[in-house]
MIPA-794176 format. One record per residue (C-alpha): residue in one letter; x, y, z. Coordinates in steps of 0.001 Angstrom, whole numbers, plus 500000, padded with zeros to 6 digits. Layout:
AXYZ
...
***
This chain:
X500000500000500000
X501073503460499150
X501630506337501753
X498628508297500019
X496528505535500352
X497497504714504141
X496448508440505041
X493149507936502072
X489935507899503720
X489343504054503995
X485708502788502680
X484415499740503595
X481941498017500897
X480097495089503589
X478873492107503031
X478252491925499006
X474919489498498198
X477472488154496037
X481205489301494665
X483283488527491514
X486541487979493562
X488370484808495897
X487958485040499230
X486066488537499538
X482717487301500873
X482687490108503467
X483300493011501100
X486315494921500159
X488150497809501320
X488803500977499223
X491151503640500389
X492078506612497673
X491911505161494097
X492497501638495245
X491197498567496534
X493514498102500171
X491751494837501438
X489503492015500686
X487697490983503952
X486627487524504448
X483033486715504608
X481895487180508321
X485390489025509441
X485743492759509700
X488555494377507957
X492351494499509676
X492051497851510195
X489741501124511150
X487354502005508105
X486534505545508267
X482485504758506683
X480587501854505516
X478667500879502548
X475964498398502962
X476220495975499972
X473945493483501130
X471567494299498023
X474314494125495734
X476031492159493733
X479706493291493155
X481971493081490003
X484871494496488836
X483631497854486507
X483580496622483057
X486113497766480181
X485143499011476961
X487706497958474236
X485546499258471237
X483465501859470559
X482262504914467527
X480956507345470310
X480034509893467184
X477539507021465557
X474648507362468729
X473663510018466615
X472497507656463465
X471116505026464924
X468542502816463300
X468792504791460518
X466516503734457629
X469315504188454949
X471570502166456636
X469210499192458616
X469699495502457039
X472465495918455442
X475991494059455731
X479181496271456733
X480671497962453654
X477273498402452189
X476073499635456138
X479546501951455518
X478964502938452132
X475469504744453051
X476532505878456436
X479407508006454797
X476832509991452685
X475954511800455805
X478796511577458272
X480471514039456688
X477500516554458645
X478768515977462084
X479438519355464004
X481268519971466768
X478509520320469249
X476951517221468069
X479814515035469065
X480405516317472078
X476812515403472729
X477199512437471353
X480477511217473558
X478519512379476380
X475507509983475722
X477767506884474353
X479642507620477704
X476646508076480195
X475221504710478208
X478095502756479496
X478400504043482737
X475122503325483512
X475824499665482184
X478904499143484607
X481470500065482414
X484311502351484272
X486719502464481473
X485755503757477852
X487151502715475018
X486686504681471710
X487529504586468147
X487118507929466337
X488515507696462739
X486025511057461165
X487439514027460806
X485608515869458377
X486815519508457639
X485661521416461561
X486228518272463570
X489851518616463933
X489737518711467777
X487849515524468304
X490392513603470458
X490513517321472668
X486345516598472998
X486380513937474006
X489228514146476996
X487138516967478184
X483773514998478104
X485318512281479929
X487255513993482526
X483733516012483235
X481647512374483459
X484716510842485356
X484951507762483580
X488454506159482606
X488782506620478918
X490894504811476474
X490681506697473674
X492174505895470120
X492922508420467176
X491946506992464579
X492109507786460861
X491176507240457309
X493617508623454281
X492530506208451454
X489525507297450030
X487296506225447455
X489683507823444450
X492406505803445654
X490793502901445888
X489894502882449551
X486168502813450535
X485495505796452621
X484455509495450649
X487778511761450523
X485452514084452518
X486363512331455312
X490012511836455139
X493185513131455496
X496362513186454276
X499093510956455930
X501088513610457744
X497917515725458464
X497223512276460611
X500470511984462177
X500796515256463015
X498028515669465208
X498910511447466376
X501954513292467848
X499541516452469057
X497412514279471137
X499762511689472767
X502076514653473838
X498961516358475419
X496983513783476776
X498426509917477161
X499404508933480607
X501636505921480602
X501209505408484506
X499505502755486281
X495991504208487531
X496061506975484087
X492354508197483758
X493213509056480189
X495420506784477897
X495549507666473790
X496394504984471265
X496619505675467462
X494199503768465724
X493868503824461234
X491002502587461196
X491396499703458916
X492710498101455452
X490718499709453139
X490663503155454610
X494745503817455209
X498127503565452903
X500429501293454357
X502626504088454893
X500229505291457961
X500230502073459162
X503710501532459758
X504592504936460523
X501490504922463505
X503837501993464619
X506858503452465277
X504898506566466845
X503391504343469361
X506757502896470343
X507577506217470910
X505249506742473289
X504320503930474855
X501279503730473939
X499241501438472214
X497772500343468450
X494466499484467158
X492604499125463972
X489705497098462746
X490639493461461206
X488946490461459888
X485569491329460324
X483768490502457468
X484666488085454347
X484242491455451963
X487700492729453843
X489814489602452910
X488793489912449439
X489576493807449676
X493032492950451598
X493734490275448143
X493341492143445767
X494584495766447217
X497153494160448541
X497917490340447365
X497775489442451184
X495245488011453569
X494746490603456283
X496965488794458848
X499872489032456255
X498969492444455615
X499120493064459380
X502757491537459535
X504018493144456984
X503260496599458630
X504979495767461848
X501774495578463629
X502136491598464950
X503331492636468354
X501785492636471775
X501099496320471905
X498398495831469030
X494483494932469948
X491822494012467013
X488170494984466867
X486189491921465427
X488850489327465070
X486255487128462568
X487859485345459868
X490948483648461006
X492163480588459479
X494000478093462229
X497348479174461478
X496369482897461325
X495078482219464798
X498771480938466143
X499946483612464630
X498044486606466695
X498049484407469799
X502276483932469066
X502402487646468941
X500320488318471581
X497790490087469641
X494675491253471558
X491185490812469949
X487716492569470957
X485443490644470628
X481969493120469314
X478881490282469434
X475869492580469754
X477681494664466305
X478340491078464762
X475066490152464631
X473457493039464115
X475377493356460875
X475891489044460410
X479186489402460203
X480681486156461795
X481741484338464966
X484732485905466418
X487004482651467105
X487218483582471039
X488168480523472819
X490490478943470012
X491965482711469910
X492485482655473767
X493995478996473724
X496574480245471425
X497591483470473531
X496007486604472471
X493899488501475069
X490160488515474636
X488110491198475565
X484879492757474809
X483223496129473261
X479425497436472060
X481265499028468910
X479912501825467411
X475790502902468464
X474730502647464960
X475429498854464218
X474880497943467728
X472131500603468435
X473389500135471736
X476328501424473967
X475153498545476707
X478526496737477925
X476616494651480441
X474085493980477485
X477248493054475717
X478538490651478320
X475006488876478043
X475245488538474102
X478765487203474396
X477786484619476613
X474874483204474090
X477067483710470799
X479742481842471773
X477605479201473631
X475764478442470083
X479543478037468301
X481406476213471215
X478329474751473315
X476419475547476886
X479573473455478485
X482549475148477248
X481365478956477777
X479814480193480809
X478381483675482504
X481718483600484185
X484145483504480773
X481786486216479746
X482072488639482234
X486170487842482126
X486181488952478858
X484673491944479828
X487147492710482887
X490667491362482594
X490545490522479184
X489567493864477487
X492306495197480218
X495261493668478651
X493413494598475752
X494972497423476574
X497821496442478434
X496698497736481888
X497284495664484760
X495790498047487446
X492015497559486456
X489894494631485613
X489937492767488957
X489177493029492451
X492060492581494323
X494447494844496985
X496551497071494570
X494150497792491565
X492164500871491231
X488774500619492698
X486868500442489698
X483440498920490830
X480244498218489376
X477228497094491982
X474116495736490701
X471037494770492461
X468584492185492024
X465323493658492664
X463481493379489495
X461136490508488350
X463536489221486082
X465497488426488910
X463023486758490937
X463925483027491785
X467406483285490561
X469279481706493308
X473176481837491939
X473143486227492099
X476549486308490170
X475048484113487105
X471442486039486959
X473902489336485897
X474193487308482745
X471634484986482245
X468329487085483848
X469723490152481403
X470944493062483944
X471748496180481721
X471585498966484238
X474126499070487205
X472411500682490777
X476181502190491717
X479151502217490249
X482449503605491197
X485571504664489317
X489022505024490705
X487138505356494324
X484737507699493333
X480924506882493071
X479739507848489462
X476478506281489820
X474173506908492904
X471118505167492807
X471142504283489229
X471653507743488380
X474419509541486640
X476263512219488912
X475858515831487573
X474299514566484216
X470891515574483821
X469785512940481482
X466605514204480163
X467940517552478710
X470934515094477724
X468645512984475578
X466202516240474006
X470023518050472663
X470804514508471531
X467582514048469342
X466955517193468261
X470769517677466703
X470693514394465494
X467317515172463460
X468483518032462048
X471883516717461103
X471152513708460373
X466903513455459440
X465265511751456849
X462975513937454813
***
């Protein structure tokens, strides 16, 4: 234990209806930004708390982690030009109006995508931003601010597109920029804003945002930024069957190959999607050390695929979990996620080999080394006191008699509290200092006349 958290205020969480860690069946105790002491269930903890929490309600997991995300997309979702329709044809019609996004609308719309996962138990927020249309320079800058305001831990990626359409690439050259344009501000934004240090609040990663939307010069070059830095790399991959045949004949390489061959095979590097792997691209990734999110709500949604989650696991690459972006999930639910994970992956592998349990993992430690943090994702003494407490009080609940599996199984999508780096966020299930009807009545009305039909 630190000095700063030996003098902290020391919080005692009693007597958890149920708790996602060993030997912690009488609560936890939280002093500063960390967890100090697990306390054994009917002991009281080794030393003077300075207030209590009764948890007796609640069930009590590590705060969920977010490894994927489009925060700017809760503002076009279920949009009728873009609603059953597969990924690059979902992309293709999406980029017509993008391209209309104003500042004040994405602030608004970071605020809701984080406020949605709050709410669902998620203490860390992972997002992929890749527009920058011609006003939106200072996205990354938004979205620091909106985060430090909510309090949530943010993991925040800048991404980027600089192949467009006339080069070959798939998105409108509206919407991209030029390669040192990109790296420029890459260098901008990890200089202003990425912490490197165990309990960070705000980390940055550089993120192209996939094959058929960068040069290969971006790619590598993001690389050896990142090194840099120490910080981290991320970019969509093998997510549907249209990108292999994109990566063959852009490129004359399966995306794996193309992934090597850009010095991005390396443990610093997660994947969104992580679909269509062949066996010995699998080895490969897990050899590396290559970290997949795993997106099933989004790959359903759009029938993507089965992300390959235990086989990928098995071979060595971290698994974790994200909604992706609000307008192919429609969603920015994590615990929702968690539940949709469990089911997908029990209809490839079977109800034996995947349970609520590998789920929720996914969700905790595995998107946290996602993204190479060891200080979040469990409960234990020494990691920040990132919490999420649900209760069981609805009638979906009623009868479930194992608390920890009814999360999953009875569909919880709204924590009660939840606490980030020993703060509460949530009271009550209720977002501190966000009013979240005016939140919801900007949020509409900008997004129907930005982004209307008619």
């Amino acid at each position: 234990m630190s000095d700063a958290d030996a003098r902290a205020r020391r919080l005692w969480i009693r007597d958890p209806l149920a708790i996602l860690a060993d030997g912690a069946g009488g609560g936890i105790v939280v002093a500063g930004s960390r967890i100090v002491e697990r306390v054994a269930a009917g002991a009281r903890p080794a030393s003077p708390v300075d207030e209590t929490f009764d948890a007796s309600r609640h069930v009590v997991i590590p705060g969920l982690v977010n490894t994927h995300h489009h925060a700017f997309q809760t503002l076009t979702r279920a949009h009728p030009i873009a609603i059953n329709k597969p990924l690059f044809p979902w992309l293709k019609a999406l980029y017509t109006i993008w391209s209309r996004i104003t500042p004040e609308a994405f602030r608004l719309a970071t605020r809701v995508a984080y406020t949605e996962l709050l709410l669902s138990g998620c203490t860390t927020a992972g997002d992929h931003h890749y527009l920058f249309p011609k006003g939106l320079e200072q996205s990354v800058d938004i979205q620091v601010e909106e985060a430090k305001s909510l309090g949530i831990r943010a993991a925040i990626t800048r991404g980027s597109m600089s192949l467009s359409n006339r080069d070959g690439g798939l998105p409108p050259e509206t919407l991209t920029q030029d390669d040192d344009t990109i790296l420029s501000d890459c260098e901008r934004v990890l200089n202003l804003f990425h912490d490197p240090a165990p309990g960070a609040m705000v980390q940055i990663g550089l993120a192209p945002c996939s094959p058929f939307a960068v040069t290969k010069r971006l790619m590598r070059e993001s690389a050896a930024l990142a090194a840099r830095h120490g910080s981290r790399l991320h970019t969509h991959l093998g997510e549907t069957l249209d990108e292999d045949q994109f990566c063959l004949s852009m490129f004359g390489c399966r995306p794996v190959d193309y992934l090597e061959e850009v010095g991005w095979m390396s443990d610093r590097v997660w994947l969104a999607h992580g679909i269509h792997f062949n066996d010995a691209e699998v080895a490969r990734l897990g050899k590396a050390g290559v970290g997949v999110c795993h997106c099933p709500t989004s790959n359903m949604t759009l029938a993507s695929g089965h992300c390959r989650t235990c086989e990928l696991e098995a071979a060595g690459s971290p698994v974790g979990l994200g909604v992706d972006g609000s307008a192919s999930n429609d969603s920015s639910n994590l615990m929702e996620g968690v539940r949709h994970a469990l089911m997908l992956n029990r209809l490839t592998y079977g109800a034996e080999t995947v349970t609520h349990l590998d789920a929720l993992r996914w969700a905790t430690e595995g998107s946290a080394a996602c993204l190479g943090r060891s200080d979040i994702g469990r409960i234990e003494p020494g990691r920040e006191a990132d919490l999420a407490l649900f209760t069981l009080d609805e009638l979906r609940f009623s009868g479930a008699h194992d608390p920890l599996a009814a999360l999953v199984l009875c569909g919880a999508t709204r924590a009660d509290r939840v606490m980030v780096a020993g703060h509460w966020r949530v009271i009550d299930g209720q977002p501190l200092g966000i009013d979240t009807g005016r939140l919801r009545e900007d949020h509409s009305r900008l997004a129907t006349e930005l982004f209307g039909v008619g």
